[in-house]
DRENMARVEX-203772 format. One record per residue (C-alpha): residue in three letters; x, y, z. Coordinates in steps of 0.5 Angstrom, whole numbers, plus 500, padded with zeros to 3 digits. Layout:
BEGIN
AlaXYZ
...
***
This chain:
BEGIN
Unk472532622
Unk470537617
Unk464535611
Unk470533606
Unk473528611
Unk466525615
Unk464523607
Unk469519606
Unk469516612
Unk461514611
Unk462512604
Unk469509603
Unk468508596
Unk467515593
Unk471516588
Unk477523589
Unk476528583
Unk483530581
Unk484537578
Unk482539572
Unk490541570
Unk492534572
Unk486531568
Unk490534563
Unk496532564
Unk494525565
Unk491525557
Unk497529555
Unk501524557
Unk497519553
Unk497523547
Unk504523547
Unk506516545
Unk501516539
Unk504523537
Unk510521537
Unk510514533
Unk506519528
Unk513523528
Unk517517527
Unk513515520
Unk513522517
Unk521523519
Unk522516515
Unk518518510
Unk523525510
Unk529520510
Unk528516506
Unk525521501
Unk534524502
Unk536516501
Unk532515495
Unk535522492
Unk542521494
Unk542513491
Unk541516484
Unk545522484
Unk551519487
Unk550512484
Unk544512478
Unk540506483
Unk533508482
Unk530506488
Unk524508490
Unk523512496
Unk517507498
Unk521501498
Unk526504504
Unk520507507
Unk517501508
Unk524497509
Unk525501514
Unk518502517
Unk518494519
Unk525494521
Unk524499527
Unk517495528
Unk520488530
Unk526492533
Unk521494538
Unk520489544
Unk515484544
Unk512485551
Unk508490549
Unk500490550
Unk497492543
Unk492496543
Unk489492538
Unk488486541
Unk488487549
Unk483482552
Unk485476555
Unk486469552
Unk480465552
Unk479460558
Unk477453557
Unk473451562
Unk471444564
Unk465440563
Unk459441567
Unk463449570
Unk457453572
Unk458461570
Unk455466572
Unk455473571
Unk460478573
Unk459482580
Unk457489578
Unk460491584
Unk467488585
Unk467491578
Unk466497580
Unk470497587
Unk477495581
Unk481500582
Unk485502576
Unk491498578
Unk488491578
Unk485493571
Unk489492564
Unk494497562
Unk497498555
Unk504500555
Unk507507552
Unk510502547
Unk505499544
Unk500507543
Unk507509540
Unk507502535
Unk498503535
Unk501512534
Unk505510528
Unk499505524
Unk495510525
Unk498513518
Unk495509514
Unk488512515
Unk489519513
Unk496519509
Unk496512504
Unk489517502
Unk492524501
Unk498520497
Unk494517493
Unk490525492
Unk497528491
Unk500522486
Unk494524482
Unk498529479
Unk502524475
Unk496523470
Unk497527464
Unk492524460
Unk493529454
Unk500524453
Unk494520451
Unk491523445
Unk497522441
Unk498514443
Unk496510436
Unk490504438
Unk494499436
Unk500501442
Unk493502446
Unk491495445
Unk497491445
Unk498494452
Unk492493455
Unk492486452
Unk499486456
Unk496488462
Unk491482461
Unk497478461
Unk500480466
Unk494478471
Unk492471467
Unk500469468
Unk500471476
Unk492471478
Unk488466473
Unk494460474
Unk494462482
Unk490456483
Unk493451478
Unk501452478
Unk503458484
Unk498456489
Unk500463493
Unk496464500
Unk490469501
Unk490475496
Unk498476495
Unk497473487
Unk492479486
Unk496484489
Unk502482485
Unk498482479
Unk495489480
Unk502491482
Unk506488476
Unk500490471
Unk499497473
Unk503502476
Unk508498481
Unk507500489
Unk501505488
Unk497500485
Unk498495491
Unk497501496
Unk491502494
Unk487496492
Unk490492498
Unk484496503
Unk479495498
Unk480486497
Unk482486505
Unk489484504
Unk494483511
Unk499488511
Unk504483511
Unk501481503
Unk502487503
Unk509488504
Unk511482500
Unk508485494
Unk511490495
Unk518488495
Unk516482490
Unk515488484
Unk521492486
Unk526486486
Unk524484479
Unk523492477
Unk530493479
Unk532487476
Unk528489469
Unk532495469
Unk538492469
Unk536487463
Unk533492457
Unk539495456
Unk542488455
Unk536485451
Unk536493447
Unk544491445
Unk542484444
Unk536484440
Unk537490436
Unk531493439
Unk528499436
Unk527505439
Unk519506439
Unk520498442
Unk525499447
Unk520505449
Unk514501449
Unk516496452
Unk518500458
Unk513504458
Unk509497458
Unk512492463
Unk516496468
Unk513496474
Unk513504476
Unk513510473
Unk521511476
Unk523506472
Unk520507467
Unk524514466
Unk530512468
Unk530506462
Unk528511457
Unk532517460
Unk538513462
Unk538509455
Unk545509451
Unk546510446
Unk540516448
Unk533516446
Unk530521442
Unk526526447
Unk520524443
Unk521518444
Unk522518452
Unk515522452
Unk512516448
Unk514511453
Unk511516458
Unk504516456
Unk504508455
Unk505508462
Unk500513464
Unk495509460
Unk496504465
Unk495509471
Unk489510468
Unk486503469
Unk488504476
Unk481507478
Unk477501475
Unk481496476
Unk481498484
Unk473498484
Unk473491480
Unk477488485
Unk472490491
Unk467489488
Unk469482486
Unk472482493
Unk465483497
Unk462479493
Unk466472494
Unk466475502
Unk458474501
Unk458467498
Unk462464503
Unk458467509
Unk454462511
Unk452466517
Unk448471515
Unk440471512
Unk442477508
Unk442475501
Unk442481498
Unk449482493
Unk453487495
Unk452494491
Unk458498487
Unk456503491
Unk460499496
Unk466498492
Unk466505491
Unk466508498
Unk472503499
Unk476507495
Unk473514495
Unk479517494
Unk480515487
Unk475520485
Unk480526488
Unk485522485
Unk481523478
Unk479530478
Unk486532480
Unk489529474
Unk484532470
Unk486539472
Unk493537472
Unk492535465
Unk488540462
Unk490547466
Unk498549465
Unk497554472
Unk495547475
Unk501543473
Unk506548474
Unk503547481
Unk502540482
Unk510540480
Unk512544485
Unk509539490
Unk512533487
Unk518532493
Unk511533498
Unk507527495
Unk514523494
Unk514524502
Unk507523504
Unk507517499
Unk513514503
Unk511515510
Unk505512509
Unk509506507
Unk513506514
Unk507507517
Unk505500514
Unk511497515
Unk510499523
Unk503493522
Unk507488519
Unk511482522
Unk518481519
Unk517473520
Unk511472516
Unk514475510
Unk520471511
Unk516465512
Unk513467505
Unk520466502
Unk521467495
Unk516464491
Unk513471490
Unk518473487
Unk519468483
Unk512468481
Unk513476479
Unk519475475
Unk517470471
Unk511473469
Unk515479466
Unk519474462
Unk513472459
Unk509479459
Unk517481455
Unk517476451
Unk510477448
Unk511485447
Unk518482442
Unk514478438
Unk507482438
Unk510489438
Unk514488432
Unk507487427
Unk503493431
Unk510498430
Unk512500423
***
């Protein structure tokens, strides 16, 4: 019996060293499954890129890649089996144990003589699904950078104050009727009214991506938000054309209007871009640069909303000894990627080299935007945002009624 063999004969509980080349097999074999969910969200984000490209061209839809990407991202998640461990959650259910149970603590070393088949495993599956979520750290971030390039903030010097004022007073609306009401007439759970609100308010989906982290929201408010927004965005651009002939709006209203109410930035261009009888190209930059001031407020409007957040969060923990009033710093840090954000916009504003850049770039942050959307959409559960049903639509189209309605009456004093 050789040193090897006599070792392992006295000490049966030694543990065999496995070569390094199959330690490494071992660990790329672990890696490949979350590699491979990070595939599957990128290639969606490629796909429906195509998807969105194809609709307008052939058929004139204007839908956004996002939204496909997030359809998508989710159906393809609740396709998947149940069965699978997550790795989020894979400890076992508590145990209730009777009155008067003795516990006492766990044998070190019955823990350490378990063998690899008795402990828990997680499955291929859920590090694929795990693999996939794994997008919204690093992708919703260099999105939101690279969407920065869609701040011209040279289109605001020419907007009047008056037009300045009433959109701003426009977006106020849209947060007293979504937001402020919640409690009073909707009465929508957790924080769905507020990314409504800040969805409809501001710049549509990318308002919601990234306020969503800073207020803690669940992925499936998220989500609704989401679809909620781009059904009434839809739905809007479906109905200025008819309420332009109906009201014989003006061309400086009807851009106005757009550039002030519709969701997204796309929208907003097909409406003026797509208007007949056709718009002035001077008027399509105009309802442009309303837009743009409305992505501006994206910044402050994501800060103030975490910290408000932090702070409600601290007042209802009556846990903790800690009084101390959570810190703008805080809020900031939550959305750090906000200062990139700016400054790109900045350069791409006021340096023509830039923009010539950034424009060339334009397929690469639609792709990168929309595969962080199916990355969210692989952490949502389908049933829950069925369950919500249609109230969050309801609620956002009626508070663009009542936003349209306020831009007809009001718009008409402030436009000669």
């Amino acid at each position: 019996m050789n040193a090897k063999e006599l070792d392992s004969a006295n000490n049966p509980s030694s543990v065999t060293v496995l070569p390094a080349a199959a330690t490494r097999t071992q660990t790329a074999r672990k890696a490949m499954p979350p590699l491979l969910g990070l595939a599957t969200v990128v290639l969606l984000g490629l796909v429906s890129y195509w998807v969105a490209g194809w609709l307008s061209s052939s058929f004139k839809i204007s839908l956004d890649a996002v939204i496909i990407a997030l359809i998508l991202g989710m159906a393809i998640k609740n396709l998947l089996p149940r069965t699978t461990t997550s790795i989020k959650d894979d400890t076992p259910p508590e145990t209730v144990l009777p009155p008067g149970t003795v516990i006492t603590a766990p044998d070190a070393t019955a823990e350490a003589k378990q063998t690899p088949a008795d402990k828990p495993t997680i499955s291929n599956l859920a590090r694929y699904v795990s693999g996939a979520q794994l997008g919204t750290k690093f992708l919703i971030p260099a999105a939101i950078i690279l969407y920065g390039a869609n701040l011209d903030i040279s289109r605001l010097v020419a907007l009047p104050w008056q037009v300045i004022l009433i959109t701003l007073l426009g977006m106020g609306l849209f947060y007293l009727l979504i937001y402020w009401l919640n409690p009073v007439l909707w009465k929508m759970p957790g924080r769905l009214n507020e990314l409504i609100a800040t969805g409809s308010a501001i710049c549509g989906a990318s308002a919601i991506v990234v306020v969503s982290p800073s207020i803690d929201a669940e992925p499936e408010e998220t989500s609704t938000s989401l679809l909620a927004i781009t059904a009434v965005g839809l739905l809007a651009l479906m109905l200025y054309p008819i309420f332009r002939a109906m009201f014989g709006l003006s061309d400086e209203l009807y851009a106005l209007m757009s550039g002030a109410t519709l969701h997204q930035t796309g929208l907003v261009r097909a409406a003026v871009t797509q208007a007949k009888p056709a718009l002035d190209q001077s008027i399509v930059a105009y309802a442009l640069a309303v837009k743009t001031l409305r992505i501006v407020m994206l910044a402050p409007v994501a800060i103030i909303s975490g910290f408000l957040h932090l702070r409600i969060q601290k007042d209802s923990d009556k846990t903790t000894k800690d009084h101390k009033r959570p810190s703008w710093t805080s809020a900031v840090l939550r959305v750090w990627f906000l200062g990139p954000f700016i400054i790109l916009g900045l350069l791409t504003s006021f340096i023509p080299e830039v923009r010539t850049f950034m424009a060339d770039l334009k397929p690469l942050e639609s792709i990168v935007f929309a595969s962080a959307l199916a990355s969210i959409g692989f952490d949502i559960d389908i049933e829950s945002v069925i369950l919500s049903g249609m109230k969050p639509v309801l609620v956002a189209l009626l508070a663009w009624l009542g936003v349209m309605l306020f831009f007809m009456i009001t718009a008409p004093l402030f436009i000669v």
